[in-house]
C-alpha positions as CSV (number, residue, x, y, z in Angstrom):
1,X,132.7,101.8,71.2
2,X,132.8,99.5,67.9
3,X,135.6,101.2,66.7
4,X,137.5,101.1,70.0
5,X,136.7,97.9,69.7
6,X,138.3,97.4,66.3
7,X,141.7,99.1,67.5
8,X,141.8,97.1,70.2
9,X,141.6,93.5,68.4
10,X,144.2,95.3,65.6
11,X,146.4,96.1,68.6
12,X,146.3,92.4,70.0
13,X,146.6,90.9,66.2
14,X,150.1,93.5,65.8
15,X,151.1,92.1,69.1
16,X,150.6,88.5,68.4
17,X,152.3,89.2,64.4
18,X,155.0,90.7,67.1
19,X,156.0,87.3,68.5
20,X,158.7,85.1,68.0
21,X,157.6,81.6,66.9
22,X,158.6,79.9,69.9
23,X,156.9,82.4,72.1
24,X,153.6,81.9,69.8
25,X,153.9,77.9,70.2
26,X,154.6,78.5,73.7
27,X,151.2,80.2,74.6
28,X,149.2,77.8,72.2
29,X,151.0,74.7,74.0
30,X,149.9,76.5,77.4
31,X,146.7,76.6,76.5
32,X,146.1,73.2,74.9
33,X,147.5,72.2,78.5
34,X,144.8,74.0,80.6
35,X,142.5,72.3,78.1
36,X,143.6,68.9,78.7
37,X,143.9,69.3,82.3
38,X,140.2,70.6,82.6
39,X,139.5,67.2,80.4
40,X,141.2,65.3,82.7
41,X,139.3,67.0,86.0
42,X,136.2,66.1,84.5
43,X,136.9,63.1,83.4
44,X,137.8,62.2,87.1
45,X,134.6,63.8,88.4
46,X,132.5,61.4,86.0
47,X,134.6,58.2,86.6
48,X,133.7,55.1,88.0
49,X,135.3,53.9,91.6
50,X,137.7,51.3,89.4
51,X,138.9,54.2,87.6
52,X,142.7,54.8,86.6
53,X,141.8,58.6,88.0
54,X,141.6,58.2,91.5
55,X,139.3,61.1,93.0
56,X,142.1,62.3,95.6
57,X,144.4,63.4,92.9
58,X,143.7,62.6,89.6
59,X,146.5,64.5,87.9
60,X,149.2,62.1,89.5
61,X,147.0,59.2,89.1
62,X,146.8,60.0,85.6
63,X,150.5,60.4,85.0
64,X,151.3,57.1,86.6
65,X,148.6,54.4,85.2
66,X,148.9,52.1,82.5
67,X,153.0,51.7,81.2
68,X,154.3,54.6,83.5
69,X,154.3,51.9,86.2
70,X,156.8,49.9,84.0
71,X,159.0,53.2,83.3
72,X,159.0,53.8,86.8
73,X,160.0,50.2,87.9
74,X,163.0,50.5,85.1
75,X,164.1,53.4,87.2
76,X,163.7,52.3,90.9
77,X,164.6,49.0,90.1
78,X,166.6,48.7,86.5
79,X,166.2,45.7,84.4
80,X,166.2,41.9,85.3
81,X,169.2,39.4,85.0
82,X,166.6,36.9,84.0
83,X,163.4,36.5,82.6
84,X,160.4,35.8,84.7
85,X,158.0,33.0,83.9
86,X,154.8,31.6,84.6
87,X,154.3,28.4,85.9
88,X,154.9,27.1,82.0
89,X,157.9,28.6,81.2
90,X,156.7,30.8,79.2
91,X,158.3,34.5,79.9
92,X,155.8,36.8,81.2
93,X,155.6,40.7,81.0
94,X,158.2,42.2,82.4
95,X,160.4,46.0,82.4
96,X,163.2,44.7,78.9
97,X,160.3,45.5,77.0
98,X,160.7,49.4,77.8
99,X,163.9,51.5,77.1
100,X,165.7,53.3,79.5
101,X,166.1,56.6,78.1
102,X,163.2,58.5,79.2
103,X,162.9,56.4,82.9
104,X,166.1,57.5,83.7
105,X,165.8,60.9,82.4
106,X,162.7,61.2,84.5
107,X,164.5,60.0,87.6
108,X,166.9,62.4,87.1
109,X,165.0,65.3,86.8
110,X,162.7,63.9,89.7
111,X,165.8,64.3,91.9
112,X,165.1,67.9,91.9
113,X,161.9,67.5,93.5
114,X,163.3,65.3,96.1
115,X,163.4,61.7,94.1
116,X,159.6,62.4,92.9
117,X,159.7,59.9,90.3
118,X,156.2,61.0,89.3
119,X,157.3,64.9,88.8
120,X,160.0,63.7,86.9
121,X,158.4,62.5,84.5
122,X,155.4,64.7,83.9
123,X,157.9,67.2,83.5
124,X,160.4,65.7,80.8
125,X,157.3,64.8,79.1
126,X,155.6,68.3,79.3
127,X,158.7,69.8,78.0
128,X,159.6,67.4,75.6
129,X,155.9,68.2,74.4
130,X,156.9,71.9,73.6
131,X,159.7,71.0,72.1
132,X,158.4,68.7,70.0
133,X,155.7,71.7,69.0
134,X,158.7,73.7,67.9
135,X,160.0,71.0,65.5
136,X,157.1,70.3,64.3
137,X,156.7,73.8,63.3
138,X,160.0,74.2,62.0
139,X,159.4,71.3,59.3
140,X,155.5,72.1,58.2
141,X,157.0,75.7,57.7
142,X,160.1,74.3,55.5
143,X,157.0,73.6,52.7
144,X,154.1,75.0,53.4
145,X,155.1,78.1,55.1
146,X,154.5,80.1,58.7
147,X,150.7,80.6,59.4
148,X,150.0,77.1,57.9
149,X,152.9,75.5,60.4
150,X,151.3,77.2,63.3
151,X,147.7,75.7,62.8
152,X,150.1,72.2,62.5
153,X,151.4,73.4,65.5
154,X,148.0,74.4,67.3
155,X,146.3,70.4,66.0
156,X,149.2,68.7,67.2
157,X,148.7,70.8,70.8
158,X,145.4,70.2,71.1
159,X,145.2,66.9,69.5
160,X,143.2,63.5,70.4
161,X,146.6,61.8,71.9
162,X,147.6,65.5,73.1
163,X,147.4,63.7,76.7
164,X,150.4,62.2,76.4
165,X,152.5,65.2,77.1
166,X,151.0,64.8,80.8
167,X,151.7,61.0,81.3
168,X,155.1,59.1,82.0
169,X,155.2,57.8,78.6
170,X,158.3,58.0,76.2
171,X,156.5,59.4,73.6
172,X,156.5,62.7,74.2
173,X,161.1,62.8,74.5
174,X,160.5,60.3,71.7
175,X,158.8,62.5,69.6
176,X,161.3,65.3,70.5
177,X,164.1,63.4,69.2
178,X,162.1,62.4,66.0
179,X,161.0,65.8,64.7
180,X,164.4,66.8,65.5
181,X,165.6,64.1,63.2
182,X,163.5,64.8,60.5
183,X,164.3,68.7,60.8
184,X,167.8,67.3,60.7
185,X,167.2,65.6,57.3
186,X,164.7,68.4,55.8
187,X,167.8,70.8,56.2
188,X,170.9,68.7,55.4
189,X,171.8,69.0,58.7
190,X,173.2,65.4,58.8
191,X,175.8,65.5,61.8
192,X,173.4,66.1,64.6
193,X,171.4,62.9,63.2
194,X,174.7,61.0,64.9
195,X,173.9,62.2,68.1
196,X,169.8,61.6,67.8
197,X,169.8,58.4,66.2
198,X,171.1,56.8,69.2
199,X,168.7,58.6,71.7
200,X,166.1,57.9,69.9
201,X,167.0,54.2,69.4
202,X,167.4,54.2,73.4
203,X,163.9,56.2,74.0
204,X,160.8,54.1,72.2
205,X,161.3,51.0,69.4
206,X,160.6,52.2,65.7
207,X,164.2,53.4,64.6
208,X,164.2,50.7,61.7
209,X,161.8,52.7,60.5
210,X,163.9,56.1,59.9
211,X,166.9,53.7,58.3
212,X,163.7,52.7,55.8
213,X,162.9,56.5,55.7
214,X,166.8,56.9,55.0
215,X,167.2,54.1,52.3
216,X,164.1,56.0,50.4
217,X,165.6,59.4,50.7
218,X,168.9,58.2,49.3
219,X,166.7,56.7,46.2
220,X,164.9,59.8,45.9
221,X,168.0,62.3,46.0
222,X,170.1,60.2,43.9
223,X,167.1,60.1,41.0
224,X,166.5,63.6,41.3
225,X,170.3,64.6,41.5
226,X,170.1,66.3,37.9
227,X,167.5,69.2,39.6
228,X,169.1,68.8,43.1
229,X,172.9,68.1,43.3
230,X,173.5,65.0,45.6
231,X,177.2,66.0,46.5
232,X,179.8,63.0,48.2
233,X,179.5,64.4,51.2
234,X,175.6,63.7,51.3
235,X,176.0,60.3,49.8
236,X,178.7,59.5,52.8
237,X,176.5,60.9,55.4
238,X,173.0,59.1,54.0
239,X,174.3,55.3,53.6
240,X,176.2,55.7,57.1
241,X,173.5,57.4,59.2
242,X,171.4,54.5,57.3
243,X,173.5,51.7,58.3
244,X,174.0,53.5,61.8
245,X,170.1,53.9,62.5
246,X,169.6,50.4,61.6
247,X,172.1,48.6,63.5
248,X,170.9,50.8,66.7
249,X,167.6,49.7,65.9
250,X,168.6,46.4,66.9
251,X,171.2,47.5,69.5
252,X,168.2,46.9,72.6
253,X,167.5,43.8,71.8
254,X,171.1,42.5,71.7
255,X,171.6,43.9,75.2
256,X,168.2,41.9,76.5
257,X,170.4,39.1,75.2
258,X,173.8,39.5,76.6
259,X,172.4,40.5,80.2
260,X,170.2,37.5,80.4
261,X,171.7,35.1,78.8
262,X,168.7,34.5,76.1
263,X,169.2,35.4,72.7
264,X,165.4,35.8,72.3
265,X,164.4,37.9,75.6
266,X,163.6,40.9,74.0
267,X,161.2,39.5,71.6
268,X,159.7,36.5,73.9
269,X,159.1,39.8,76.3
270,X,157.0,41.6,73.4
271,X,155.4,38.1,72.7
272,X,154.2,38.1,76.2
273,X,151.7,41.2,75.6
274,X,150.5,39.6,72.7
275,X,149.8,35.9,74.3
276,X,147.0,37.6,76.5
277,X,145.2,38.2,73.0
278,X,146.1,35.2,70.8
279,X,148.4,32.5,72.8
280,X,151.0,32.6,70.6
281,X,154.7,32.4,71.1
282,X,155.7,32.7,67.0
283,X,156.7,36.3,65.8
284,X,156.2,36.6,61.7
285,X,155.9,39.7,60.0
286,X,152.4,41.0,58.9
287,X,150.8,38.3,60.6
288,X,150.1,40.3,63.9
289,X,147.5,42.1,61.4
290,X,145.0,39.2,60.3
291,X,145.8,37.9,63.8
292,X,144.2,40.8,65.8
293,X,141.4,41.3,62.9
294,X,139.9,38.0,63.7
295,X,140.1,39.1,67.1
296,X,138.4,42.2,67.0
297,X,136.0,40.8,64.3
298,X,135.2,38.4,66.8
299,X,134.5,40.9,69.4
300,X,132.8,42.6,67.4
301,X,130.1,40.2,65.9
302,X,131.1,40.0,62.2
303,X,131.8,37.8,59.9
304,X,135.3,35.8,60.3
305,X,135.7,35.6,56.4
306,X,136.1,39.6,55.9
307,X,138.9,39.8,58.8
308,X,141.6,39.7,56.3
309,X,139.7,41.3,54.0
310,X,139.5,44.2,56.1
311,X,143.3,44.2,56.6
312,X,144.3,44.1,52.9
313,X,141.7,47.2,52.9
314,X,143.2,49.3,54.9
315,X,147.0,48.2,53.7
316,X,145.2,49.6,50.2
317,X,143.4,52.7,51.1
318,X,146.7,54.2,53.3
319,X,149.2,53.3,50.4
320,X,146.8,55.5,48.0
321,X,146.1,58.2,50.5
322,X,150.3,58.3,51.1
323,X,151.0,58.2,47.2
324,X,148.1,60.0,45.7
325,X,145.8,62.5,48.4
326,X,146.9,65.9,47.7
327,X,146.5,67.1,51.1
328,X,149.2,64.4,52.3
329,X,151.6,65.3,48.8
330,X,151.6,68.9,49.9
331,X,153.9,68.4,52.9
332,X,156.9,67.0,50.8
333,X,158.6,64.1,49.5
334,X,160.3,63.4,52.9
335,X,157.1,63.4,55.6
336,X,155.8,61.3,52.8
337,X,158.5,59.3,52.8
338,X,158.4,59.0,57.0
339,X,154.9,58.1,57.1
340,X,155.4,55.2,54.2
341,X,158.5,54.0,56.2
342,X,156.7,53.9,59.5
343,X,153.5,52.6,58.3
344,X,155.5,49.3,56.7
345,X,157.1,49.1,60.0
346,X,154.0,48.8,61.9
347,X,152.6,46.7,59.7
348,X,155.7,44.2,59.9
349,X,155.9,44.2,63.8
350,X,152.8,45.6,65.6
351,X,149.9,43.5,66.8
352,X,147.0,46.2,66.4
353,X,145.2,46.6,69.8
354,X,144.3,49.6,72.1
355,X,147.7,51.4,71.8
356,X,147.3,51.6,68.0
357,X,146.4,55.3,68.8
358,X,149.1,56.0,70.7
359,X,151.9,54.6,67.5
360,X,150.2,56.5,65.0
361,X,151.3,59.4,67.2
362,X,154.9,59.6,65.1
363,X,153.3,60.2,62.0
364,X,151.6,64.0,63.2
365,X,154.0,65.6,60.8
366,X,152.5,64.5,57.9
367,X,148.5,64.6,59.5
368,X,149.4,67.7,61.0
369,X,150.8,69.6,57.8
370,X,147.5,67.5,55.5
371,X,144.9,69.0,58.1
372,X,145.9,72.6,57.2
373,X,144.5,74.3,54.0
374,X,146.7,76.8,52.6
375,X,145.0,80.5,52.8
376,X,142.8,82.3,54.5
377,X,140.2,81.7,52.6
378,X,136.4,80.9,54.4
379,X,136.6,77.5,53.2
380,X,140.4,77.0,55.3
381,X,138.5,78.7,58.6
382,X,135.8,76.2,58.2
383,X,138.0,73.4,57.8
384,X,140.6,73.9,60.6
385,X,137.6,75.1,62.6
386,X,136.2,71.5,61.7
387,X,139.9,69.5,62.3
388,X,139.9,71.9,65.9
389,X,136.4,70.0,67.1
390,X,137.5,66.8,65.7
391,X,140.9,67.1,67.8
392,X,139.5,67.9,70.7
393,X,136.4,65.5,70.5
394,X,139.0,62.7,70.2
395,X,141.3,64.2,72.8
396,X,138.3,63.9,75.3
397,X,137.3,60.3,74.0
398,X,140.7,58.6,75.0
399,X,140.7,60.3,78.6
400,X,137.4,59.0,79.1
401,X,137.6,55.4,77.8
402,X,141.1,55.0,78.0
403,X,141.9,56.2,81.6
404,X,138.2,57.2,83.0
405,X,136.6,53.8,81.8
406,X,139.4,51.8,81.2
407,X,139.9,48.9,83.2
408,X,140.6,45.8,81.0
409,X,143.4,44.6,78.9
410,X,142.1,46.1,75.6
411,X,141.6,49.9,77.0
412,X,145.3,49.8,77.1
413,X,146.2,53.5,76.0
């Protein structure tokens, strides 16, 4: 019996070695979906009456609540000639703060299922979820090779924000595009970057932040030209994909503009998420940082004084563990280089509340690909057997007090 046994588990590990890649990524995805669909059952079962997972069918509810509603009313009812306000004039929330790429998309493929907007967009999001997974694969396995970029692969499946690829967000398509992007740049592939950078610029905000990623790479490639040639051709394509990616970046917010007639929509739009935390109507950079630290120092019951403290911290401790953790240096100068660019974006725009999970999502190539220990070593099984219960601890902890328990304006997923 024991060694039927053995042949039998040498027969299964052959048949898994057998596999393509994608069909390998495709059964881990499956199964990190089954997963998060039992998390989301039970999360319903355990839920209070005001929760966002209503008892009758909590796997619609649960791909509708929160922003979904907003993606939704972009594609039922487009975007508004002018901007709604409140009995002060000041403009209030309202649908120009969410692209149209993945709304439509969703309404399109929701026409399938007889104008299900709902369907729709679980769909393009569960399979802009796998191929995101394929991707990200694709780029941890450019450095670090195949077995490492399948346990990438398997935390980014499984992951604590892994419910997203069930929800009518754009981060899942946005994701998509990104990894794509990055692929694009890992291999030289620069012409397809003409056709993602404005999909992604139409899909979630952040595309400044792969012109930043761009203006570094250039830097980088022309420094190290004398080990790695940096031929015209490259030079062309990196400046004007650049310049390209930026000018996109801003493309949405001129279009708030010229369809409403206010120069300022797009930004007084975003301002009106934040006024429900501080009041204000001024945008500077940085300052959304020590602005939502005194808040959430507040909250929390410490001292005022060590607010921005706290924020010059933790500006400190992720520059070092960018430049100098080895675990982050193993996935290459360019994931480095993405996760610099898009931490200084957040830090210049973002006002740090609830969703601050969610944004750090873009950044999985370079967690991912630090998470996983080279070998096969004891120590590697214990650690990705560690990073495996920390994924999944976290996935369960935003269904529950993000959807299951949340019902204010700071459980905001």
């Amino acid at each position: 019996m024991a060694v039927s046994g053995l042949s039998l588990r040498a027969g299964m590990t052959r048949s898994w070695a057998a596999l393509p890649s994608w069909a390998k990524i495709a059964a881990v995805y499956a199964l990190a979906r089954l997963v998060t669909v039992a998390l989301v059952l039970l999360a319903a079962q355990l839920a209070p009456a005001q929760s966002q997972l209503g008892s009758l069918n909590p796997l619609g509810d649960f791909t509708l609540a929160w922003d979904a509603q907003w993606y939704w009313l972009v594609a039922v009812e487009g975007y508004p000639d002018e901007l709604p306000v409140d009995e002060n004039g000041h403009v209030i929330q309202n649908a120009w703060a969410f692209l149209p790429v993945y709304a439509y998309a969703a309404k399109a493929v929701g026409a399938v299922f007889g104008g299900n907007w709902a369907v729709g967009a679980f769909v393009v999001s569960f399979v802009a979820g796998y191929l995101a997974c394929l991707g990200l694969c694709a780029i941890i396995r450019i450095r670090q090779g195949r077995a490492q970029a399948m346990w990438a692969v398997a935390f980014f499946a499984f992951g604590p924000l892994a419910a997203l690829f069930h929800v009518g967000y754009a981060e899942s398509l946005f994701l998509a595009e990104l990894f794509a992007a990055l692929l694009c740049v890992l291999k030289r592939r620069w012409w397809w970057l003409y056709l993602l950078v404005p999909l992604m610029a139409f899909t979630r905000p952040g595309l400044q932040a792969f012109a930043l990623m761009l203006a570094m790479y250039g830097i980088w490639r022309w420094f190290t030209r004398g080990r790695d040639p940096l031929p015209a051709r490259d030079v062309v394509h990196i400046v004007v994909i650049g310049l390209f990616a930026a000018a996109a970046g801003f493309a949405w917010p001129a279009i708030a503009g010229v369809v409403t007639g206010d120069p300022g929509a797009y930004l007084d739009t975003e301002l009106a998420w934040r006024r429900g935390w501080v009041g204000t109507e001024e945008f500077a950079p940085v300052e959304g940082w020590f602005a939502a630290a005194d808040v959430w120092f507040a909250v929390w019951g410490l001292p005022a004084g060590m607010a921005p403290v706290a924020v010059v911290a933790l500006v400190a401790a992720l520059t070092a563990l960018v430049l100098f953790l080895p675990a982050v240096r193993r996935v290459g100068p360019e994931l480095r280089m993405w996760a610099a660019s898009y931490l200084i974006y957040l830090l210049l725009v973002f006002f740090p509340q609830s969703s601050i999970f969610r944004l750090m999502v873009p950044l999985a190539p370079a967690m991912a690909g630090a998470a996983v220990l080279p070998g096969s070593g004891r120590r590697a099984r214990l650690v990705r057997a560690g990073v495996m219960v920390v994924c999944l601890a976290g996935q369960w902890a935003w269904i529950w007090f993000m959807w299951a328990r949340g019902s204010d304006y700071w459980q905001v997923p």
